[in-house]
C-alpha positions in Angstrom: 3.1 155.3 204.5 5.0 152.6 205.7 7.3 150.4 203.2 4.8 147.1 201.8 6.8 144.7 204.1 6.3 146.9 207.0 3.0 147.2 206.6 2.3 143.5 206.4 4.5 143.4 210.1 2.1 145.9 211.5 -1.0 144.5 210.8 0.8 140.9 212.1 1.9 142.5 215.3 -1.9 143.9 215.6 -3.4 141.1 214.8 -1.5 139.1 217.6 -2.1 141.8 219.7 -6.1 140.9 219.6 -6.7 138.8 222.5 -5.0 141.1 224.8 -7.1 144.0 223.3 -10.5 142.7 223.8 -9.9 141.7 227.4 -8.6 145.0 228.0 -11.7 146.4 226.4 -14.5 143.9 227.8 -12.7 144.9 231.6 -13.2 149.3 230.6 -16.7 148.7 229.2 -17.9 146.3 232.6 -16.8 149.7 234.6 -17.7 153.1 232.4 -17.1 156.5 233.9 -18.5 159.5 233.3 -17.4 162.8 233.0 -13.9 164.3 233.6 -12.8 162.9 236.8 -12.7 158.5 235.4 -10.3 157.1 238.4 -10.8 153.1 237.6 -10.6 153.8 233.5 -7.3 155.9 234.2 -6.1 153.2 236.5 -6.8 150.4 233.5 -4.8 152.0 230.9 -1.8 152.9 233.4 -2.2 149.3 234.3 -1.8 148.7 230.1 0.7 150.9 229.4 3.1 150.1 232.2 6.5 148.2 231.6 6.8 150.6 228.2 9.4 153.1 227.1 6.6 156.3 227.5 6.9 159.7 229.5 3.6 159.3 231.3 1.9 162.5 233.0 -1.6 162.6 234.8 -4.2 165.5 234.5 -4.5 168.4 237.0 -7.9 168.9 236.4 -9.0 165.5 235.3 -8.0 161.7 234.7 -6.0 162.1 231.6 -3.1 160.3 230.5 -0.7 161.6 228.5 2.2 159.4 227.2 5.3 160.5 225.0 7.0 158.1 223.2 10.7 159.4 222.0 11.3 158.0 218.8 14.7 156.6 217.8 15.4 159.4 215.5 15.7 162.8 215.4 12.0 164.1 214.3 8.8 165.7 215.1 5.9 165.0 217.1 2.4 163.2 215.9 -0.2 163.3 218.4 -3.1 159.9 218.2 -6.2 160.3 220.9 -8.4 157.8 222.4 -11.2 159.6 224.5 -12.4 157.5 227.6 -15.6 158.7 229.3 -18.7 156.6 229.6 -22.2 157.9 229.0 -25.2 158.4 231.6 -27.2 155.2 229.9 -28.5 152.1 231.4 -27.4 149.6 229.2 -29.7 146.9 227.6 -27.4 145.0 225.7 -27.4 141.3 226.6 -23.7 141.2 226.9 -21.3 138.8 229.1 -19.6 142.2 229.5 -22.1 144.4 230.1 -21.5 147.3 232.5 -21.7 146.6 236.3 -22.0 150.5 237.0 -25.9 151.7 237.0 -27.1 154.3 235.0 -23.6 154.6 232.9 -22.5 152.9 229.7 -19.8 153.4 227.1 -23.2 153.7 224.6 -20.5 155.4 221.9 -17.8 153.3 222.2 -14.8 155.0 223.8 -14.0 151.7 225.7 -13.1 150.4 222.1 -10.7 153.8 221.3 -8.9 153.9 224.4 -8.0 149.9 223.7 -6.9 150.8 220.2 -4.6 153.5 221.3 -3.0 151.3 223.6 -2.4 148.8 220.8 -1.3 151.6 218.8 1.2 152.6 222.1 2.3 149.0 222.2 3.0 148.4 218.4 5.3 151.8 218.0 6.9 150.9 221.3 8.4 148.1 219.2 9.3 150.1 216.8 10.8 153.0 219.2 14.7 152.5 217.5 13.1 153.7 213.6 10.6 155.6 214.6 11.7 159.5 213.3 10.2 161.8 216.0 8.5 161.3 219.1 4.2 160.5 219.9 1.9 161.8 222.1 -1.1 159.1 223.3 -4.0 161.2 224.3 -6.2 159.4 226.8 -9.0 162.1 227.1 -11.9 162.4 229.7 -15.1 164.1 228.9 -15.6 164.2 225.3 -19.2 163.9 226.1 -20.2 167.4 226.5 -17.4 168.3 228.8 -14.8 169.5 227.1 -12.0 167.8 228.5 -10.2 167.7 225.2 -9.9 171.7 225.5 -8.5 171.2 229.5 -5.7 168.7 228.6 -5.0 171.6 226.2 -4.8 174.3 228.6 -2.9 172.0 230.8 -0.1 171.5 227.9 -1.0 168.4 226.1 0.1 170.1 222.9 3.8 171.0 224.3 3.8 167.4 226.0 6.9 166.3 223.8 8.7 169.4 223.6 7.1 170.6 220.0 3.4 171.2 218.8 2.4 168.5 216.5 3.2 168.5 213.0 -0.2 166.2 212.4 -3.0 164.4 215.1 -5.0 161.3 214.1 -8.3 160.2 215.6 -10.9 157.3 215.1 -14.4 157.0 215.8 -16.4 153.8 216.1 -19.7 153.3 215.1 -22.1 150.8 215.7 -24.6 151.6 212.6 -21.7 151.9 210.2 -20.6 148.1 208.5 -18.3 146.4 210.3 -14.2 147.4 209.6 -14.9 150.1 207.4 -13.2 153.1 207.8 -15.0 156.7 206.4 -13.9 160.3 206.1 -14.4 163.3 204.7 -12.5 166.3 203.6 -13.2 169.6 205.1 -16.0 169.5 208.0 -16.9 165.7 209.4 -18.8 167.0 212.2 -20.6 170.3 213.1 -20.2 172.8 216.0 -22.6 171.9 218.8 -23.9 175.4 220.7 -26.0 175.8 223.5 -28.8 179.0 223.4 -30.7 179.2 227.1 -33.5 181.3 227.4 -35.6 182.6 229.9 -38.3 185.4 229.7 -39.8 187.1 232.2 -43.0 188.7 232.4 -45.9 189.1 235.0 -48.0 186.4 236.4 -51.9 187.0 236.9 -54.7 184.3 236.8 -55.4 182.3 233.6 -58.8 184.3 233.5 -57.3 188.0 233.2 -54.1 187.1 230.9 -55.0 191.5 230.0 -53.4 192.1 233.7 -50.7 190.4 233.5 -47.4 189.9 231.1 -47.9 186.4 230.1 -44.3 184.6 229.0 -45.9 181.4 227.3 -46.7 182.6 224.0 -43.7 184.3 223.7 -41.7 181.1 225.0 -43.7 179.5 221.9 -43.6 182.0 219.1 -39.9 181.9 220.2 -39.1 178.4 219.0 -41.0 179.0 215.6 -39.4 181.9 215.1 -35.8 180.3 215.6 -37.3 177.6 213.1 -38.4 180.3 210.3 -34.8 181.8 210.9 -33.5 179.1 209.9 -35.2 178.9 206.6 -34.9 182.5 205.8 -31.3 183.6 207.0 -29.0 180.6 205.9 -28.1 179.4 203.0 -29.4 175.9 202.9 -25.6 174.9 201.7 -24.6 175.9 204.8 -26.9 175.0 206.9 -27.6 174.9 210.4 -29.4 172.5 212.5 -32.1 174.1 215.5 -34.0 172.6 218.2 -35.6 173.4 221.6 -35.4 170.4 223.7 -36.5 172.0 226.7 -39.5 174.6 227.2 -40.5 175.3 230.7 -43.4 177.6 232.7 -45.8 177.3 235.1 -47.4 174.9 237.8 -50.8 174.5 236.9 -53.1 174.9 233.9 -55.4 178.4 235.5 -52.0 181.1 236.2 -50.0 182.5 234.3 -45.9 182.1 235.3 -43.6 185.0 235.9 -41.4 183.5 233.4 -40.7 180.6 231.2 -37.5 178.9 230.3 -36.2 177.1 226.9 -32.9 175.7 225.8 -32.1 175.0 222.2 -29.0 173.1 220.4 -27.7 174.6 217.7 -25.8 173.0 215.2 -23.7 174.8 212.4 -21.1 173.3 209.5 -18.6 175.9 209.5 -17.2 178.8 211.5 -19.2 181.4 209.7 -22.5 179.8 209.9 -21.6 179.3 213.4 -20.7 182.9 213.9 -24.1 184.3 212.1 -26.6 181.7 214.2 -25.3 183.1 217.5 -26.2 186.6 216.3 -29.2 186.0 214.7 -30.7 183.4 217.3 -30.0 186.8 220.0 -32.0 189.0 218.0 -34.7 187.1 217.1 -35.2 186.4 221.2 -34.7 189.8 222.2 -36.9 191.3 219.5 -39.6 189.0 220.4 -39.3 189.2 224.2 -39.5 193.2 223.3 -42.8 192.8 221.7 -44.5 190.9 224.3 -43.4 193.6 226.5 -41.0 191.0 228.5 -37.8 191.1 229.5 -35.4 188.2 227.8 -32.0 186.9 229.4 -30.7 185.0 226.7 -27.3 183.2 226.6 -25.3 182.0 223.6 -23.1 179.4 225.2 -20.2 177.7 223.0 -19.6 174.1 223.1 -17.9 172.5 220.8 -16.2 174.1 217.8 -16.8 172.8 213.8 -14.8 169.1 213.4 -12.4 170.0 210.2 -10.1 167.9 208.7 -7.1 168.8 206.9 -7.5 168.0 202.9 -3.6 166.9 203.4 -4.0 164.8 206.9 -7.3 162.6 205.5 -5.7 162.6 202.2 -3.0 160.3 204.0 -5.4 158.8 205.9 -7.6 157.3 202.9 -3.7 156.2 201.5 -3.1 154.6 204.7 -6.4 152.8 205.0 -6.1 151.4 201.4 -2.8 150.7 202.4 -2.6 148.9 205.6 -6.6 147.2 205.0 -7.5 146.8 201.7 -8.7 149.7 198.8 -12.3 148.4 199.6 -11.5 149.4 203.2 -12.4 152.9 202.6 -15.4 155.1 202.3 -15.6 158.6 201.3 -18.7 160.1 203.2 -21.2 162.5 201.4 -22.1 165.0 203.9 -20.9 165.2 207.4 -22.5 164.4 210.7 -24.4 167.0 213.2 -22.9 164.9 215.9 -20.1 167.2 217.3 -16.6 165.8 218.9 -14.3 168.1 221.2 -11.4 166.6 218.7 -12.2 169.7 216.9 -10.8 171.8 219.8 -7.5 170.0 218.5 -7.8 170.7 214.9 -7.9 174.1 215.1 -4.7 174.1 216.4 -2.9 171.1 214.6 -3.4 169.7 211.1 -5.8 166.7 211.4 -7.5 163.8 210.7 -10.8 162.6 211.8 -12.2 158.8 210.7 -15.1 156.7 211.5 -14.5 152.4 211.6 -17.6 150.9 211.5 -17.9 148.1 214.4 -21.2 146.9 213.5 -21.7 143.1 215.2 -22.0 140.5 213.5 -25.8 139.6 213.0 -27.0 143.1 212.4 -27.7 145.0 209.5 -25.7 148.2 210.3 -29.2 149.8 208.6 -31.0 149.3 211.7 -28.7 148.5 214.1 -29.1 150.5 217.5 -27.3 154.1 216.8 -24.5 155.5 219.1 -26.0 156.5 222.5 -28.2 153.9 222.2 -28.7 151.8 225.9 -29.0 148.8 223.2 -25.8 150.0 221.2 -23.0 146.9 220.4 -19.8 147.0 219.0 -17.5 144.6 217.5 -14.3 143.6 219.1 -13.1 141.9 215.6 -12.3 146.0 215.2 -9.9 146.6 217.2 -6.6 145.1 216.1 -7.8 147.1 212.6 -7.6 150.2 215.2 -4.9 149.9 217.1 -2.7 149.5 213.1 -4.0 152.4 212.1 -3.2 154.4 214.4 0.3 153.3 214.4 0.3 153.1 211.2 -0.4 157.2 210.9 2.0 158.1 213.1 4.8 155.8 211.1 3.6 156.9 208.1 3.7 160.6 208.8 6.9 160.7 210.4 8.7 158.9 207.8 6.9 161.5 205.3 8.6 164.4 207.4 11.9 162.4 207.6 12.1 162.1 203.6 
């Protein structure tokens, strides 16, 4: 961690930072992008970030940024992300701000992340001459469900300063979580988020001779039980995993039987072996069932998003900075982690890391009951993000002076 007086600089130099951050954040959430390809959002933060000492390259195969900041000093690299993307939400918050885009909404609060990095980006810039070692600023498309953390990686983000990363930080906001607290968790935050698509196929006939035909629909059915009972009877309930069929379709009308019906099912597991078991075991229990009914099953396991793991050594630091930098009341040490997934992990497994959440519950709400993430009603504070954009800095200070010592 930084020296005491440091410290107290940095969370000055946020704090005078503030107004600049929320306009900056009130102008990405009026125009949210979705997906991988976020033209205006990329053109905001270039917009933010010129005028500083960074190495800025653009994404191939989406609207990234990355920035590298070269430290001072001779050192190694710390990467901090800020993901960007928007959801497909209509928003219902009765905000001066509110988006101008229909149907999309930053409903999890990216708008507020990518602000904090670039406070983070502007707060180490001014601190470039002691900095030991160099930064990388992630500015990521598609975190929600498109895996653009995993394309800036194919595309080099983790060489982007020369050196893989000896640590990477990120932060979450959440809008049901109290208001500048910060929570963490050793070992797995968030779970791996899997896709399992189904379809069986069978024989239509007429509702009134299901004998002549090769009906798919209680098949389809006895096929999400039996992924339920699976559940309960092949994983240890420590370890759990997390199943459910949002989708189920067959047929056009109530008197013939379909050809074939057609089911998709998130899975959720806590760790890499859980993970590895479910998408075995969910594949047998459709093809053995498919076989019984006499039906033919075309079932795909797809991977999403890998188990969210934090290094015991990176959130050790973070919990240090946290008290730190905001107070020893500041932090929270969760129970359990979250079946929520984040394409951070895709990072983690290649770099030690650090995950945290920072509650931005507004003021006025219990964060009890206040509309979750994703919510078209979802509200965050802006009285977070100065507390953001220190941290961040404040973790890549901290770290690199560690490696310096």
């Amino acid at each position: 961690m930084p020296a005491a007086s440091a410290v107290s600089a940095l969370r000055e130099s946020a704090a005078a930072l503030q107004p600049g951050l929320v306009e900056l954040r009130h102008a990405l959430h009026r125009e949210p992008e979705i997906g991988l390809e976020l033209p205006l959002t990329q053109a905001k933060v270039l917009a933010a970030l010129e005028g500083l000492p960074l190495t800025v390259t653009l994404g191939k195969q989406l609207s990234s940024v990355t920035a590298v900041l070269r430290g001072g000093l001779p050192g190694p690299t710390v990467l901090l992300r800020g993901d960007m993307d928007a959801l497909p939400v209509q928003e219902t918050a009765d905000l001066p701000y509110a988006s101008q885009i229909a149907g999309a909404m930053h409903a999890c609060g990216h708008d507020l992340h990518v602000t904090a990095l670039v406070g983070a980006a502007r707060l180490l810039c001014e601190r470039r001459e002691t900095l030991a070692g160099d930064v990388v600023f992630m500015f990521q498309p598609g975190e929600e469900g498109r895996g653009g953390a995993k394309v800036m990686i194919d595309e080099g983000l983790l060489q982007a300063s020369g050196s893989l990363p000896v640590a990477a930080y990120a932060l979450h906001v959440a809008s049901s979580m109290p208001q500048g607290q910060v929570l963490g968790r050793t070992g797995t935050i968030m779970a791996a988020a899997d896709t399992l698509e189904v379809t069986l196929r069978g024989r239509g006939g007429h509702g009134s001779s299901p004998h002549s035909a090769l009906d798919p629909v209680p098949a389809a059915c006895e096929t999400v039980l039996a992924l339920q009972t699976m559940v309960t009877r092949r994983f240890d309930a420590f370890d759990p995993v997390v199943v459910t069929t949002g989708l189920l379709r067959a047929g056009t009308i109530n008197n013939v039987i379909p050809d074939d019906a057609y089911l998709e099912t998130t899975v959720r597991s806590f760790s890499p072996q859980a993970r590895d078991r479910v998408r075995e075991e969910s594949l047998r229990v459709v093809r053995g069932i498919a076989a019984a009914h006499g039906l033919e099953a075309e079932a795909e396991y797809v991977d999403v998003y890998p188990v969210t793991v934090n290094d015991p050594t990176e959130l050790a630091f973070a919990e240090a900075t946290v008290r730190e930098l905001l107070g020893p009341d500041r932090w929270t040490t969760m129970p359990q982690p979250l079946a929520g997934a984040e394409d951070f992990s895709f990072v983690a497994e290649q770099v030690p890391a650090a995950f945290v959440f920072l509650g931005a519950c507004v003021d006025g709400k219990d964060p009890a009951t206040a509309p979750y993430n994703h919510s078209p009603e979802a509200a965050f504070a802006d009285a977070v993000l100065a507390d953001g954009a220190a941290l961040l800095a404040a973790l890549a200070v901290g770290r690199l002076s560690r490696e310096a010592r």
